[in-house]
C-alpha positions in Angstrom: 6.8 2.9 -2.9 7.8 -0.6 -3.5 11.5 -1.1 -3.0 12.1 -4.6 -5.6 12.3 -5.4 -8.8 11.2 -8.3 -11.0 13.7 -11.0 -11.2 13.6 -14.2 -9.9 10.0 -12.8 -8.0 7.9 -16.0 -7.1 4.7 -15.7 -5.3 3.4 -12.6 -6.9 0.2 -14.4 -8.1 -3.4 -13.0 -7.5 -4.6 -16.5 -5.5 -1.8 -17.0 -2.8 -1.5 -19.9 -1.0 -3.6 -19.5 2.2 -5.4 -16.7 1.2 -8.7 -14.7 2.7 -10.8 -17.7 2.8 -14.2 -17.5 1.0 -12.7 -13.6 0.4 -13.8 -12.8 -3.4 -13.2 -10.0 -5.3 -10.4 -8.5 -3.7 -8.1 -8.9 -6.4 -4.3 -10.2 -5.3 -5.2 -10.7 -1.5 -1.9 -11.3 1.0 -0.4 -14.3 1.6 -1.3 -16.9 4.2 -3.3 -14.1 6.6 -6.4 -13.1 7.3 -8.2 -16.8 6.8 -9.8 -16.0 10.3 -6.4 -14.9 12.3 -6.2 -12.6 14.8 -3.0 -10.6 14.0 -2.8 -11.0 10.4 0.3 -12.3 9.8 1.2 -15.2 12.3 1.9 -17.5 10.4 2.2 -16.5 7.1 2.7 -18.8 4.3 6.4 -18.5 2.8 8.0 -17.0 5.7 11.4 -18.8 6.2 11.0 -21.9 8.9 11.9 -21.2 12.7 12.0 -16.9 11.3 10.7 -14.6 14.3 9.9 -11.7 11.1 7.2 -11.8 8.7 5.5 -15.3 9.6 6.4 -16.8 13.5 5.7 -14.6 15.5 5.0 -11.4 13.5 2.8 -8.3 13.5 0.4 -8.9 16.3 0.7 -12.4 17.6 1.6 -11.2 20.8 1.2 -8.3 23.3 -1.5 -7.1 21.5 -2.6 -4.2 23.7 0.8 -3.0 24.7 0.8 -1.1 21.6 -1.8 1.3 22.5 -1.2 4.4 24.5 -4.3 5.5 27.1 -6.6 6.6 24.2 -6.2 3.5 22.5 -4.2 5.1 19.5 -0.8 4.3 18.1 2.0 5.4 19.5 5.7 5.6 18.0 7.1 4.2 20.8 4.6 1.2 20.4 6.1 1.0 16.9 9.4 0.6 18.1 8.6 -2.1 20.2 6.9 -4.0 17.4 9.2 -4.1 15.5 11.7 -5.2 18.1 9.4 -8.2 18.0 10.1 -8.3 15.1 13.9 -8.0 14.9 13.5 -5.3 12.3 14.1 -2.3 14.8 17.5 -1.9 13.6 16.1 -0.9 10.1 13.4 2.0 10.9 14.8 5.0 9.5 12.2 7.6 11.0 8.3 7.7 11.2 5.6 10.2 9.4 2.0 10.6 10.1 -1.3 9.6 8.4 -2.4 13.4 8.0 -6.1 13.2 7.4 -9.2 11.1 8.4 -10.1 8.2 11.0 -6.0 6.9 11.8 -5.5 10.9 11.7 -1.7 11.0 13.2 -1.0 7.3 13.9 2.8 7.0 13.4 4.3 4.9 10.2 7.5 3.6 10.7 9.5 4.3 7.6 12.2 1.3 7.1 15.7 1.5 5.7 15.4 0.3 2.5 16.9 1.1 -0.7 14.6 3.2 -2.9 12.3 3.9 -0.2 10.7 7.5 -0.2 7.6 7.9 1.2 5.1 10.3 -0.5 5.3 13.5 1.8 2.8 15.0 4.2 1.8 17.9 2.2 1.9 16.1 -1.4 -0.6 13.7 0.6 -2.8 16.2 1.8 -2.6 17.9 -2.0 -3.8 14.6 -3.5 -6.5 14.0 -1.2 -7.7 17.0 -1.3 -8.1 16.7 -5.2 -9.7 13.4 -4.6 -12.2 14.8 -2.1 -13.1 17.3 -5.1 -13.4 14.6 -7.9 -15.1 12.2 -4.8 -17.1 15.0 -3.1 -15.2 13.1 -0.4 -16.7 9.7 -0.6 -14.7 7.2 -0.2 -16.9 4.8 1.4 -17.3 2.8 -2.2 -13.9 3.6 -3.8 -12.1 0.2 -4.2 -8.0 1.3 -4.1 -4.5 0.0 -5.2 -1.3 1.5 -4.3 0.9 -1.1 -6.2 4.3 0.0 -4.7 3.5 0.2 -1.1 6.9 0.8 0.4 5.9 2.5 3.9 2.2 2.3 2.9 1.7 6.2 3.4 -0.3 6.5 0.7 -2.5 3.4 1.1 -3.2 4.1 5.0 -4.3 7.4 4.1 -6.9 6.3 1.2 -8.1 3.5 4.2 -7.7 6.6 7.1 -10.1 8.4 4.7 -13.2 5.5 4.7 -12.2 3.6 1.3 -13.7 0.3 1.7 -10.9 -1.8 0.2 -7.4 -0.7 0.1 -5.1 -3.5 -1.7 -1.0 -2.9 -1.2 1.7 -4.6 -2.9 5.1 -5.1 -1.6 8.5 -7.0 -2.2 10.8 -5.6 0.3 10.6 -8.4 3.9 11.0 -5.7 5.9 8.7 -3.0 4.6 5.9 -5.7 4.4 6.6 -6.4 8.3 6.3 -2.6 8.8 3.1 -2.4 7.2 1.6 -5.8 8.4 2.1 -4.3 12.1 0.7 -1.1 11.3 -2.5 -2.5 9.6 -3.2 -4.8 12.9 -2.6 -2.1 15.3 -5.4 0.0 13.6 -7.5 -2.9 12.8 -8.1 -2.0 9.6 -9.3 -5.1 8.4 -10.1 -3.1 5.3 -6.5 -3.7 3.6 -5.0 -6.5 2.3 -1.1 -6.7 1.7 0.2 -8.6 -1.0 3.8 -10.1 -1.0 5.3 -9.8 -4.5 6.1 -7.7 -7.6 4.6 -4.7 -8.8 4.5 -6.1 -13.0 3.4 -9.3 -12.1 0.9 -8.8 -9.3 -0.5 -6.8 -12.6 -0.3 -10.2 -14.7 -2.5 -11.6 -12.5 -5.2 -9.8 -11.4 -8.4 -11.4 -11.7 -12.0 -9.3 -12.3 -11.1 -6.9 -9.4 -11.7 -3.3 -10.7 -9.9 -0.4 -9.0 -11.4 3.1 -8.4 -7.9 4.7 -7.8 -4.6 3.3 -8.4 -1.4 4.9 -6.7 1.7 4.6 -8.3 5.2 5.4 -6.5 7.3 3.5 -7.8 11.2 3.7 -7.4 12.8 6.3 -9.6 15.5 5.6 -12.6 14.2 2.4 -13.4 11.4 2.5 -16.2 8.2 1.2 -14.6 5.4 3.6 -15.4 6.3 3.1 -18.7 5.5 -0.5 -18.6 3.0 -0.1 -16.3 0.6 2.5 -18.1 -0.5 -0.6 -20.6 -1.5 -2.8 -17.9 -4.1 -0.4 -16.2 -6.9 -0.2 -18.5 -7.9 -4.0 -17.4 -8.0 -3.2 -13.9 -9.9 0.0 -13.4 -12.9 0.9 -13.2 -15.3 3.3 -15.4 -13.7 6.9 -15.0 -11.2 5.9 -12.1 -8.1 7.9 -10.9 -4.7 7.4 -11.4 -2.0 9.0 -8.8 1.7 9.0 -10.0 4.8 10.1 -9.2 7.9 10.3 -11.0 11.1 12.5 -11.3 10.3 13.9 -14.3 6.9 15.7 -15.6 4.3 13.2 -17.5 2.2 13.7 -20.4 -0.7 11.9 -20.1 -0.6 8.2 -21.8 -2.9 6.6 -24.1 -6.5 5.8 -22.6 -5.6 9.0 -20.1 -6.1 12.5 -19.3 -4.4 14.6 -16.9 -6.1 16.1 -14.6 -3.9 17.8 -11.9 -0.2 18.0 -11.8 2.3 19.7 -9.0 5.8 19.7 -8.3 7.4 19.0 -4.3 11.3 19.1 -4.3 12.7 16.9 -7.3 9.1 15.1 -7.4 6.6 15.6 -9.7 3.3 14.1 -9.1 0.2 13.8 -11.2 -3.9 13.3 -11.1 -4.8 11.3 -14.0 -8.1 9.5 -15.2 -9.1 6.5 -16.9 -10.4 8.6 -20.3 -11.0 5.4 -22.8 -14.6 5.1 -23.0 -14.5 8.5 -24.1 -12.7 8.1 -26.9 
């Protein structure tokens, strides 16, 4: 879930400076990395000058392998240590697990930020499993957004279960550091991380179509309502629609429900893209 809002948001469009180079179709693809680097994130454009965070000497410029217990998996320890590199230690509030797939129980690290609340482990495995029914479980083809990111849990999981592109958008320094180090350390060269603002990043998309979109945003603050009319231009025939909210949803315009379910004070939903129908 992304932690920000929109004022004052600069570099939230869909061509970054220093972007993928030669990298089409990929939508709003992260600032300054993955032109060729090797830890994704090194030196990232707009990071503050002389900063040892996000840019310098972030996620994976150094020590590479020390991150990787004896079966070359993730560890939370390794986490820790990380983000010590990164001087954003002090702000992990606790870790949870990918639950399914390929990065099946690589650690997370969840930062302290304000709004952040990851999706939890069983309302992930409850949404993937009524993807894998919709999907017959292919994923292999499924492009994916998860437009407010905040730990990542719900993009990592989509990429942990073979989607071939997995886009996350971010705001929050820290939370973007967090998942930066977590994509390197798995190597999942399959997701991009965009800097900026959830409304905005929207604005700009180019001709990138979505098969599923995942939608977390923070709670009290309005956004799936100004969201839900910005959709139709970036999804696909018949794609998904995951949201949560704190409150039940009827369906929008251009929508049908498909699945709902309830988990504490959260209410989360299994929509589709129904226009064409209509």
């Amino acid at each position: 879930m992304e932690t920000g809002a929109d004022a004052g948001d600069t570099g939230a469009g869909c061509a970054e400076a220093g972007a993928d180079a030669g990298d089409t179709g990929t939508g709003c693809v992260e600032t300054g990395a993955d032109a060729g680097d090797t830890g994704a994130g090194c030196a990232e454009a707009g990071a503050d000058a002389g900063d040892t965070g996000a840019g310098g000497t972030g996620a994976g410029c150094a020590g590479g392998t020390s991150a990787t217990g004896s079966a070359g998996v993730w560890t939370a320890g390794a986490g820790v240590f990380f983000l010590k590199k990164l001087n954003f230690s002090n702000m992990v509030n606790k870790y949870i697990r990918i639950v399914g797939g390929l990065y099946r129980r690589t650690p997370i690290a969840v930062v302290d930020a304000a709004s952040l609340r990851p999706t939890p482990d069983r309302v992930r495995e409850t949404l993937f499993n009524w993807l894998n029914h919709f999907w017959d479980s292919h994923y292999d083809d499924k492009s994916v957004l998860d437009l407010f990111a905040g730990s990542g849990a719900l993009g990592f999981e989509a990429a942990s279960r073979g989607a071939a592109h997995v886009q996350m958008v971010e705001r929050d320094r820290a939370a973007l550091a967090a998942l930066r180090t977590v994509r390197d350390k798995l190597g999942a060269r399959q997701i991009r991380i965009h800097a900026g603002d959830a409304l905005e990043t929207l604005r700009r998309m180019d001709a990138t179509r979505y098969d599923l979109v995942m939608l977390d945003p923070p709670f009290g603050q309005d956004w799936l309502p100004r969201i839900w009319p910005l959709l139709p231009g970036i999804l696909t025939e018949n794609a998904l629609v995951y949201a949560e909210s704190e409150a039940p949803l009827d369906a929008p315009e251009n929508f049908e429900l498909l699945r709902k379910d309830k988990a504490g004070a959260v209410h989360y939903h299994l929509l589709q893209f129904a226009a064409l129908r209509k």
